[in-house]
C-alpha positions in Angstrom: -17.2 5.6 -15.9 -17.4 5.6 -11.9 -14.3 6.8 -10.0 -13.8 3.1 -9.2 -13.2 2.1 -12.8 -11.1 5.4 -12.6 -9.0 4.5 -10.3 -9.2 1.0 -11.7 -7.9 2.2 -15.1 -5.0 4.5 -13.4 -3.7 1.7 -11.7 -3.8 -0.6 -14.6 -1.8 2.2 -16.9 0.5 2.9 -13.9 1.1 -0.9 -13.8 1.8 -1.2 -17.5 4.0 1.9 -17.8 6.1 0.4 -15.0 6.5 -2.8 -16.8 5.2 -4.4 -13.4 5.6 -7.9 -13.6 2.3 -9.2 -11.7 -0.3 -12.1 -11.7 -3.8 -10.4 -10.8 -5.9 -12.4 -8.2 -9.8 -11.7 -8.5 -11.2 -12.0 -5.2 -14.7 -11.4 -3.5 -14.5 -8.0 -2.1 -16.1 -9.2 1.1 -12.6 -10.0 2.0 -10.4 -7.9 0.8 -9.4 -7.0 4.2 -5.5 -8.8 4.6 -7.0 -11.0 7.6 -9.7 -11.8 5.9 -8.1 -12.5 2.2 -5.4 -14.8 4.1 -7.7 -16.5 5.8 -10.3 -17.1 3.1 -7.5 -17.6 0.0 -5.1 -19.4 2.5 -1.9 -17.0 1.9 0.5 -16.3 5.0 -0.2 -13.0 6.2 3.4 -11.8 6.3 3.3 -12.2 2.1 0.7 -9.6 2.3 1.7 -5.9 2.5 -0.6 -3.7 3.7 -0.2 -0.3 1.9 -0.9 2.7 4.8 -1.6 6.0 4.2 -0.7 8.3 6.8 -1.6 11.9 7.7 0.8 14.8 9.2 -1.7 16.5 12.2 1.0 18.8 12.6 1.6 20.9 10.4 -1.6 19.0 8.9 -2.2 18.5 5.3 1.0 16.2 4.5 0.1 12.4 3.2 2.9 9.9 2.6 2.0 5.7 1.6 4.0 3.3 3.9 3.9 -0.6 2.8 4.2 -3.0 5.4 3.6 -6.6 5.6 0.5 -7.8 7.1 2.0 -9.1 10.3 3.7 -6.4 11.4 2.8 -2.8 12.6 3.7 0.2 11.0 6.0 2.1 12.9 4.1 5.1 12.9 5.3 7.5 16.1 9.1 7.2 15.7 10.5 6.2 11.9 7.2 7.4 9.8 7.2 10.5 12.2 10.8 11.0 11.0 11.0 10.4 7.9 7.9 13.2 7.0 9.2 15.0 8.9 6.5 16.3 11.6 5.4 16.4 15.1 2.3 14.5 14.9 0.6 12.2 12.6 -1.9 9.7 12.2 -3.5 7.1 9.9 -5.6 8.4 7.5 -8.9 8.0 7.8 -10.9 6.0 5.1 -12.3 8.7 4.0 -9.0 11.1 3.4 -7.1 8.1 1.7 -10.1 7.5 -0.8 -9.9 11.4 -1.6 -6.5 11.4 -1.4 -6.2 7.7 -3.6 -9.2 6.8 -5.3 -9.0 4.0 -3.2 -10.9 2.0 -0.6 -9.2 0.3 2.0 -8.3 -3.6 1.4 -7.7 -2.1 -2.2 -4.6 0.7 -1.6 -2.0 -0.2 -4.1 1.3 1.5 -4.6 1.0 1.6 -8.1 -1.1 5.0 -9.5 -0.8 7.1 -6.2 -0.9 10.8 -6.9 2.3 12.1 -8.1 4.7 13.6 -5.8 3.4 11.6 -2.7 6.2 9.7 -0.8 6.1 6.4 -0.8 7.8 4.3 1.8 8.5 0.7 1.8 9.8 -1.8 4.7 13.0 -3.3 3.6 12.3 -6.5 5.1 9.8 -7.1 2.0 12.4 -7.7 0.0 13.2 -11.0 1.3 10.2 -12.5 0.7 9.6 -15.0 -2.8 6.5 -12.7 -3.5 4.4 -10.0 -2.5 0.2 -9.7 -2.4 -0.5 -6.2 -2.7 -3.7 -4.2 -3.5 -4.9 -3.5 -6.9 -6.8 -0.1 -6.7 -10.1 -2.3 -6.5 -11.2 -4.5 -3.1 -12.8 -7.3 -6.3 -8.5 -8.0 -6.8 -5.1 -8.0 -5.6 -1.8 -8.1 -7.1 0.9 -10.9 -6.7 4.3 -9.6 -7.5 8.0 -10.4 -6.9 8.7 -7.4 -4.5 11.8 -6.5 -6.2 9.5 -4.8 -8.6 9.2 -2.3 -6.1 12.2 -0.8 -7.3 10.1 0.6 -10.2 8.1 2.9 -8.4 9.2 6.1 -8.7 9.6 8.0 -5.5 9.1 4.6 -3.3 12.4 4.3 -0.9 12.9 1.1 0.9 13.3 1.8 4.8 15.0 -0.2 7.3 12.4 -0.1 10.8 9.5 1.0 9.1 7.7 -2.0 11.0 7.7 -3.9 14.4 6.4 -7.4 14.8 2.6 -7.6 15.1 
């Protein structure tokens, strides 16, 4: 088994145990990058949420997950900065979130994340009819109703978490 069908697996089984209500979307990993997944499966980007992970520089060694929707910007220096609590931060780098996740970018998911890591979600999702997230895996995404946020444990809905794109 490679890590991929690891992480694959942990998702799925994190998924299930949550009772996630979800249509999975195969897609050519070529464009699992939001841009290119709108543009190339013709879904608006703000439906898509981008799922960050973000690094405390100081003190270093502090991860938390922000989702966000795909046309908007993570506001990193002022409410993520706040809410973990530190004087400087960062996004991770693809490397640190694929140690840190299992994951690749264009396949970060909220669902399977190591335990304990906080999870932060921009309220505004939660107006939207339904929600394109990773699946662990750049080959799929996941369609949900983003009300099944609420199921993931530790994930807190925060008001400011973004700023228009």
């Amino acid at each position: 088994m490679t890590s991929a069908d690891g992480i694959g697996a942990k998702v799925d089984s994190s998924v299930n145990e949550l009772k996630i209500i979800h249509d999975l979307i195969e897609i050519n990993a070529d464009f699992a990058d939001t841009a290119a997944f709108c543009e190339r499966y013709d879904f608006p980007l703000d439906h898509c949420g981008n799922t960050i992970i973000v690094a405390a520089k100081k003190p270093p060694g502090q991860y938390c997950a922000c989702i966000v929707r795909g046309s908007e910007r993570l506001d990193v220096n002022q409410t993520v900065k706040r809410l973990m609590g530190v004087s400087r931060l960062s996004f991770a780098s693809a490397e640190e979130t694929q140690n840190l996740t299992g994951m690749m970018i264009g396949g970060v998911t909220p669902f399977g994340l190591p335990t304990g890591l906080s999870i932060y979600a921009d309220e505004k999702l939660l107006a939207l009819d339904y929600l394109i997230l990773g699946s662990g895996s750049r080959s799929s995404k996941l369609k949900i109703n983003p009300a099944e946020l609420h199921k993931v444990p530790g994930l807190n809905f925060v008001v400011g978490l973004s700023k228009d794109g």
